[in-house]
N, C-alpha and C positions, 0 to 999 in steps of 0.2 A: 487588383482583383475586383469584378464585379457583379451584380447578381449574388450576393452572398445570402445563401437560405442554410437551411437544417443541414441537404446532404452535403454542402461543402463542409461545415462545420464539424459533420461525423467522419469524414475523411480525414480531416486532421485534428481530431479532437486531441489522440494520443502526444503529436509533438505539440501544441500549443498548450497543456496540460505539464510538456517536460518542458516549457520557453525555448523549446526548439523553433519556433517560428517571431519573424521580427518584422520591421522596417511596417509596409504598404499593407503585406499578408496579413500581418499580427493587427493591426488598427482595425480594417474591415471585417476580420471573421469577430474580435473584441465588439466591433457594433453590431454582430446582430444578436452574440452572445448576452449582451446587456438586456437586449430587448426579447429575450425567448428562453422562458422557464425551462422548458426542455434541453436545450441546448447547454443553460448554466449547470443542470443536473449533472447531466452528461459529463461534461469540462471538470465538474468539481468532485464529481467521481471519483474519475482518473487520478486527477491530480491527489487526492487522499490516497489513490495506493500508491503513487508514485513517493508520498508521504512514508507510510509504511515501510513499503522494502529500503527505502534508506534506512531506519529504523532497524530493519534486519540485519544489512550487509555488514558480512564482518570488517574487522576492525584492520585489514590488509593493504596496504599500499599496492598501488596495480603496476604494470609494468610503464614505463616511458612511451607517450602515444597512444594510450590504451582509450583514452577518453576520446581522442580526435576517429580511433576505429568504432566505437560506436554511435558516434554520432552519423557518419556516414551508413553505415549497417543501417541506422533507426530509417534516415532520410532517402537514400537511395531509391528503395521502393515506389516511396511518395511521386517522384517526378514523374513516373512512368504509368503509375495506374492510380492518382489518387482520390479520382470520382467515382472509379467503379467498385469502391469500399463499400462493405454494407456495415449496418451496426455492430454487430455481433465481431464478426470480423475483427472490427476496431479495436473492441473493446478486449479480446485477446493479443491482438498485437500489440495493446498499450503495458499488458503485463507483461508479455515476452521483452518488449522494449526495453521497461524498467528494470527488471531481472535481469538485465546485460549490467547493473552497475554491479551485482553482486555475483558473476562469473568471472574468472579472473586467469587469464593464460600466465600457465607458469612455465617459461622460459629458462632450460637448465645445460648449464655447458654442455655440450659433447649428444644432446638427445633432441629429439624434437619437439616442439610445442606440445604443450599438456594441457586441454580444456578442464578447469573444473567447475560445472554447471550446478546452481543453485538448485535443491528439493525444490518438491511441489509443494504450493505457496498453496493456504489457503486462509481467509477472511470471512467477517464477521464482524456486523455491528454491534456497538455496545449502544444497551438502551438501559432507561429507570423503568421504575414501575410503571410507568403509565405511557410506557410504549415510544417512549421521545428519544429517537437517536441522541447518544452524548461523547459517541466517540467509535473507534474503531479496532479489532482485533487482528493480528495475520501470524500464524504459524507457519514454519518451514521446517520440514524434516519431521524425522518420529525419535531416534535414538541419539541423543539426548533431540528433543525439538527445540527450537530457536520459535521464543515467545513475543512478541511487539504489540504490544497496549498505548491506546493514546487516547487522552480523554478531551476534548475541548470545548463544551457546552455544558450550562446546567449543574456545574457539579462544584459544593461548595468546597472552597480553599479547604486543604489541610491533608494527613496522612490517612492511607486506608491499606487496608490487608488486602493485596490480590490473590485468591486461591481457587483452587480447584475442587467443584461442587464432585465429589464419588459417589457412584451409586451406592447406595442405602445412609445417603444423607451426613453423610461426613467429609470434611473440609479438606486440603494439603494445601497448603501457605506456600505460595510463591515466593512473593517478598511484599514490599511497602513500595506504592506508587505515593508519591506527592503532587499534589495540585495546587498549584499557585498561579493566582487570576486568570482561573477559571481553566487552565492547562495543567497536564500534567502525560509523562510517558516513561513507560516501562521495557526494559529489555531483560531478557535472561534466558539461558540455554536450561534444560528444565527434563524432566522426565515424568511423557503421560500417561494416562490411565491405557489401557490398550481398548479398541474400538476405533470407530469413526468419527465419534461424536463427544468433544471437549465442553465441558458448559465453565465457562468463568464465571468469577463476580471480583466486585469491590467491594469490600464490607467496610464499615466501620469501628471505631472505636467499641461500641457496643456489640458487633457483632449483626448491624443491619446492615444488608444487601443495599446499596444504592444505585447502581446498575451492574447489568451481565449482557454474557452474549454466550449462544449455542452457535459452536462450530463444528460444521460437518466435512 
């Protein structure tokens, strides 16, 4: 591959983000990524929600073959149109992409194939007080919802309360995330306030807020 700028790069941000790309491809679009802020954003985006919905995906074993069909499903597309991607574009077909590991065909004697497709995902930075991403949020579903917390910056080792901020200022405790060296992530199937808008936090020991995120 030659000539590698931004819009090659946005055309397959989503498989070089899932190491769907290798050999010649992978080295060349990796050099300009190195050298173009934009581009590392973009790539490292992706790749955190690719992060997350693993995070999500339940805890199911898929059928025999199940991963060699997505992979083709992701890449098939690419060969045929993958310059005339636009951003936006991408960046949606990177979540559909990923949200293929946690769709799962259940296969039952005697019936035919049964898709069962993951809820709508949605995300949310986690930031500290002074506005510094330190991590990430992603809900899926509403009844019970499926929660995935992951913290990996800025946040010192140890236990903290994950819970949910209610209107008129009162808490419900999720559970306990642990952070250790400088990492830590949470999962748990949960039931939320009703609305659009989730506000978490991390608190501490004392009961201090150390980051949150508002998810709409």
């Amino acid at each position: 591959m030659s000539d590698i700028g931004c819009d090659a790069v946005a055309a397959t941000a989503p498989e070089l983000a899932l190491g769907l790309v290798d050999g010649q491809d992978r080295a060349a679009l990796l050099d300009h990524v190195r050298a173009c802020p934009r581009c590392q954003v973009l790539v490292a985006d992706l790749a955190e929600t690719g992060d997350l919905l693993t995070l999500l995906a339940p805890e199911t074993e898929p059928p025999v073959g199940f991963g060699a069909r997505v992979v083709d499903a992701i890449t098939a597309p690419r060969r045929h149109a993958r310059r005339r991607r636009r951003v936006a574009l991408v960046m949606t077909a990177a979540a559909a992409a990923i949200l293929a590991v946690v769709a799962v065909r259940v296969v039952d004697a005697g019936r035919d194939d049964v898709s069962a497709v993951a809820p709508a995902l949605r995300t949310a930075p986690m930031v500290d007080a002074s506005g510094l991403k330190v991590g990430s949020v992603a809900i899926s579903g509403t009844a019970p919802a499926t929660v995935g917390v992951t913290v990996d910056y800025a946040i010192p080792d140890g236990d903290y309360n994950l819970v949910v901020r209610e209107p008129g200022g009162s808490d419900d405790v999720l559970g306990t995330i642990d952070v250790t060296d400088g990492t830590g992530t949470w999962k748990g199937e949960v039931g939320l306030p009703t609305g659009t808008t989730v506000r978490l936090a991390m608190v501490d020991a004392a009961g201090a807020q150390v980051c949150g995120a508002v998810v709409t």
